[in-house]
N, CA, C and O atoms as a DFTB+ gen file, in Angstrom:
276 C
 N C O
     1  1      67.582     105.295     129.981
     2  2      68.605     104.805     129.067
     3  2      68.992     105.927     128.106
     4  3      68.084     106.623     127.652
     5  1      70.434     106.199     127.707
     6  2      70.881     107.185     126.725
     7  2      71.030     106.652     125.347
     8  3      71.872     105.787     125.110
     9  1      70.312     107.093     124.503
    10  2      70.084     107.311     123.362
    11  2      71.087     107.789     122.383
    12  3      71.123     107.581     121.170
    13  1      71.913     108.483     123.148
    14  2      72.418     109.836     122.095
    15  2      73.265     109.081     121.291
    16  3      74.017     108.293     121.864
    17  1      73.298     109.167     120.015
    18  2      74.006     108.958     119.181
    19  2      74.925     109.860     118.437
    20  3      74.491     110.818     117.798
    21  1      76.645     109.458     118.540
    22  2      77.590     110.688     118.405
    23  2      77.198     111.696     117.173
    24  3      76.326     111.316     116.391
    25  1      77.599     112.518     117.051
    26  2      77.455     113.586     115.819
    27  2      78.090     112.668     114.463
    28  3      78.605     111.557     114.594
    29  1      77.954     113.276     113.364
    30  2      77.771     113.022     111.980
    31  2      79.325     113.658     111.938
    32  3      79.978     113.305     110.955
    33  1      79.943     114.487     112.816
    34  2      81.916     114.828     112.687
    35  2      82.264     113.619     113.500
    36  3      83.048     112.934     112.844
    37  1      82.030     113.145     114.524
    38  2      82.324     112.254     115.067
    39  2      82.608     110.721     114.382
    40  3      83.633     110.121     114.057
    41  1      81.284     110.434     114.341
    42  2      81.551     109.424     112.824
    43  2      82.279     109.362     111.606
    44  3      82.779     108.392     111.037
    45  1      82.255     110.437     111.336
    46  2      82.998     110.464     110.293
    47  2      84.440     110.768     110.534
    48  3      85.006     110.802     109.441
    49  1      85.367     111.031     111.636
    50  2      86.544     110.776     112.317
    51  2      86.519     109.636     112.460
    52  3      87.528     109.225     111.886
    53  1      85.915     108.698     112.937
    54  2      85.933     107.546     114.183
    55  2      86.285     106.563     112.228
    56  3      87.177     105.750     111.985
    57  1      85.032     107.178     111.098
    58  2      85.518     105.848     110.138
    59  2      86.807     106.182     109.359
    60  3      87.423     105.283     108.786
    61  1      87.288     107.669     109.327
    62  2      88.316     108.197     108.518
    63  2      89.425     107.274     109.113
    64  3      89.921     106.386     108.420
    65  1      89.806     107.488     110.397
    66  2      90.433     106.577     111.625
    67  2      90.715     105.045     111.255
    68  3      91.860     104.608     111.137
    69  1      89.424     104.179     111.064
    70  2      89.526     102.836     110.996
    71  2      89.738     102.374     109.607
    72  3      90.298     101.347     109.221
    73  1      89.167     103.357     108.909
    74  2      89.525     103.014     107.343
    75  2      91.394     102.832     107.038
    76  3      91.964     101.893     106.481
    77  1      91.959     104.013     107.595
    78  2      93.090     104.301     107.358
    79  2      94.573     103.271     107.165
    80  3      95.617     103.356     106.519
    81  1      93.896     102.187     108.235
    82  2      95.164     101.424     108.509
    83  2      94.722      99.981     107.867
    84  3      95.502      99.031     107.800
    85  1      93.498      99.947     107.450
    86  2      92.922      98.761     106.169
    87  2      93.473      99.031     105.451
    88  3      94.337      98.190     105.201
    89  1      93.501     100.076     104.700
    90  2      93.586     100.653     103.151
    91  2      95.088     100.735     103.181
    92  3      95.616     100.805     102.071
    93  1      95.856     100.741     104.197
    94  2      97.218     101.104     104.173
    95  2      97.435      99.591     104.137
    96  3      97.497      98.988     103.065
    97  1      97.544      99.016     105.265
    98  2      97.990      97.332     105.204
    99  2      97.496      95.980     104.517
   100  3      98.223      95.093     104.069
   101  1      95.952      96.016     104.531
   102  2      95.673      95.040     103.917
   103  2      95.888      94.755     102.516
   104  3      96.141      93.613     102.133
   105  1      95.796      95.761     101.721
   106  2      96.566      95.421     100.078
   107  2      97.996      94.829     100.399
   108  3      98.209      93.961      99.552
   109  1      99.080      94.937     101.280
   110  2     100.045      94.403     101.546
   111  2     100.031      92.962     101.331
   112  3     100.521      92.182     100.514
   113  1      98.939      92.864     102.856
   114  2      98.900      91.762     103.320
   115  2      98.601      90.895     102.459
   116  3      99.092      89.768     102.398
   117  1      97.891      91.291     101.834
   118  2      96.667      90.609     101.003
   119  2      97.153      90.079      99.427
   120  3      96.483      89.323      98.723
   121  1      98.407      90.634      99.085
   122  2      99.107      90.904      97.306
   123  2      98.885      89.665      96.740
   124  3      98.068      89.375      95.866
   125  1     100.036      88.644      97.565
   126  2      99.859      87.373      97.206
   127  2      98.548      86.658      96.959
   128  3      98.802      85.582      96.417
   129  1      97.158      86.834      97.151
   130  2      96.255      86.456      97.337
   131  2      95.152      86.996      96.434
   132  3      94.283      86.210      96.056
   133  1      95.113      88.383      96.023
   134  2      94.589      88.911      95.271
   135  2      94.879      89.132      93.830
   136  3      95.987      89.064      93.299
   137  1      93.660      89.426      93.226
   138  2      93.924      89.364      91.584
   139  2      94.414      90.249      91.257
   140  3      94.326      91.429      91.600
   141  1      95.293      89.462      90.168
   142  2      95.909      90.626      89.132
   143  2      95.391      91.951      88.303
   144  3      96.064      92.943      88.023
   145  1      93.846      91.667      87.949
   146  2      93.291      93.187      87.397
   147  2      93.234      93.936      88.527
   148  3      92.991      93.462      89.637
   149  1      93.549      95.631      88.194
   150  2      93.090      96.418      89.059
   151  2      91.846      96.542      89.645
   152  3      91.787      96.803      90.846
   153  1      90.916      96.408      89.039
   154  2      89.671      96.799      89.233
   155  2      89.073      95.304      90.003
   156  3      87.964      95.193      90.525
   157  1      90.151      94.200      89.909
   158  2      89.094      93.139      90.670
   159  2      89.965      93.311      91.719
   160  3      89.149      93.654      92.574
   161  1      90.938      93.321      92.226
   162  2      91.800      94.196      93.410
   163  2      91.205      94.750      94.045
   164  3      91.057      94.310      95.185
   165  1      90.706      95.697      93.760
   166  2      90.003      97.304      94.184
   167  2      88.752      96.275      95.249
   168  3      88.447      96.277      96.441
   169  1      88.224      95.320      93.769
   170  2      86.519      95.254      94.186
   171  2      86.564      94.424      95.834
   172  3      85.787      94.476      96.787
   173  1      87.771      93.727      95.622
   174  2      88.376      92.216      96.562
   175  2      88.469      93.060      97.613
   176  3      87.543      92.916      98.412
   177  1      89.586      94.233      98.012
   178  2      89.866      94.711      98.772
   179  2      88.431      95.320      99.859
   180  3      88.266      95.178     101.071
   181  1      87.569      96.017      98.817
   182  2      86.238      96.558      99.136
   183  2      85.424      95.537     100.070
   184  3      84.972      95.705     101.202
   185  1      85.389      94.503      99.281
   186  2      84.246      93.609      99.504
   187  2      85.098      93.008     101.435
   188  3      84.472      92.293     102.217
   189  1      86.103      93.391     101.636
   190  2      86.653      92.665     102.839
   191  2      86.918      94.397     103.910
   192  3      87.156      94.221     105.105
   193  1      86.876      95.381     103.573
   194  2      86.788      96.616     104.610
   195  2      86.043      96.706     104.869
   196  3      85.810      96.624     106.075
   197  1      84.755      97.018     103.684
   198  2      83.673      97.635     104.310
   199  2      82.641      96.919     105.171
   200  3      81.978      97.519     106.018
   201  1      82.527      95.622     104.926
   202  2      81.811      94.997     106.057
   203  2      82.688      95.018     107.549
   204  3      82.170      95.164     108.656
   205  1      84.033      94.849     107.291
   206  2      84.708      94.992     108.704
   207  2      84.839      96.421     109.064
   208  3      85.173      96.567     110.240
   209  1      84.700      97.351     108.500
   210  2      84.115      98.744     108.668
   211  2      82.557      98.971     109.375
   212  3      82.233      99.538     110.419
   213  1      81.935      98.431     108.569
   214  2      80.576      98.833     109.139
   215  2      79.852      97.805     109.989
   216  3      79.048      98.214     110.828
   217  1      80.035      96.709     109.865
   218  2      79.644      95.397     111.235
   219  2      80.680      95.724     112.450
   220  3      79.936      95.724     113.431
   221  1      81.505      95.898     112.739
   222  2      82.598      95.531     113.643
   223  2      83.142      96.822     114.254
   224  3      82.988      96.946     115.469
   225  1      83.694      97.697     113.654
   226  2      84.416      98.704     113.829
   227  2      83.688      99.906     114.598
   228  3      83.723     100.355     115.744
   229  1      82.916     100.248     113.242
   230  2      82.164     101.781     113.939
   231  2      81.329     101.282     115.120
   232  3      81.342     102.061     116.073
   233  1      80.380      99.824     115.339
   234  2      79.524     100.017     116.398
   235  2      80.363      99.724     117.854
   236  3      80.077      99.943     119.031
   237  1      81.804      98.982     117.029
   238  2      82.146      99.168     118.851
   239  2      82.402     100.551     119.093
   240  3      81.748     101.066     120.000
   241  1      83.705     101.680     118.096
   242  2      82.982     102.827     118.334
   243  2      81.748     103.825     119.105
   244  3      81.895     104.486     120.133
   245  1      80.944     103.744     118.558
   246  2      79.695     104.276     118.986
   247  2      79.569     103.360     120.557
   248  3      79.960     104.004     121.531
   249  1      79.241     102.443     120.736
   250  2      79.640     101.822     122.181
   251  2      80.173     102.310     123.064
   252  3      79.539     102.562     124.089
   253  1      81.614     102.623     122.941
   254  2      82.468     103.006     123.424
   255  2      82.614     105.113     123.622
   256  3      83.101     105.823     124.502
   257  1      81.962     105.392     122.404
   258  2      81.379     106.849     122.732
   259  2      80.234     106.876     123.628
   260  3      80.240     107.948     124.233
   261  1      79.419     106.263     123.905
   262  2      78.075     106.090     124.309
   263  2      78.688     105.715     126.371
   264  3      77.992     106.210     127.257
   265  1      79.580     105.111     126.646
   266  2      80.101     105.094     127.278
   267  2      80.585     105.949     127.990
   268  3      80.253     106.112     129.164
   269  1      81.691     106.821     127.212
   270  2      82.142     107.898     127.739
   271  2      81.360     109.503     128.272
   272  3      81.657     110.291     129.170
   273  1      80.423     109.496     127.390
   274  2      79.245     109.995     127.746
   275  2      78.379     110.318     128.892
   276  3      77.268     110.815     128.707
């Protein structure tokens, strides 16, 4: 069984990548729904990427590198 787990540039492309189009659309999406302070905005926005960042995203990623491999 292969082990290898992509490089530390790799990852960090693969989250620069998935981050990009959260941070771009979901404040959109999201305006109507979210609070008016900045900083609880910010926290709202956070609290809904980074778990769909780091549960969901990067390990199909890595999967899918592990694959090609």
């Amino acid at each position: 069984m292969n082990s290898h787990t992509p490089s530390k540039h790799v990852m960090a492309l693969a989250t620069y990548l998935s981050l990009l189009p959260m941070v771009y659309f979901l404040p959109k999406w999201l305006d109507s729904y979210l609070p008016g302070s900045e900083i609880l905005r910010l926290m709202a926005l956070l609290a809904i990427i980074v778990p769909i960042t780091s549960y969901f995203v990067l390990p199909s990623v890595v999967k899918v590198l592990k694959l090609i491999k």
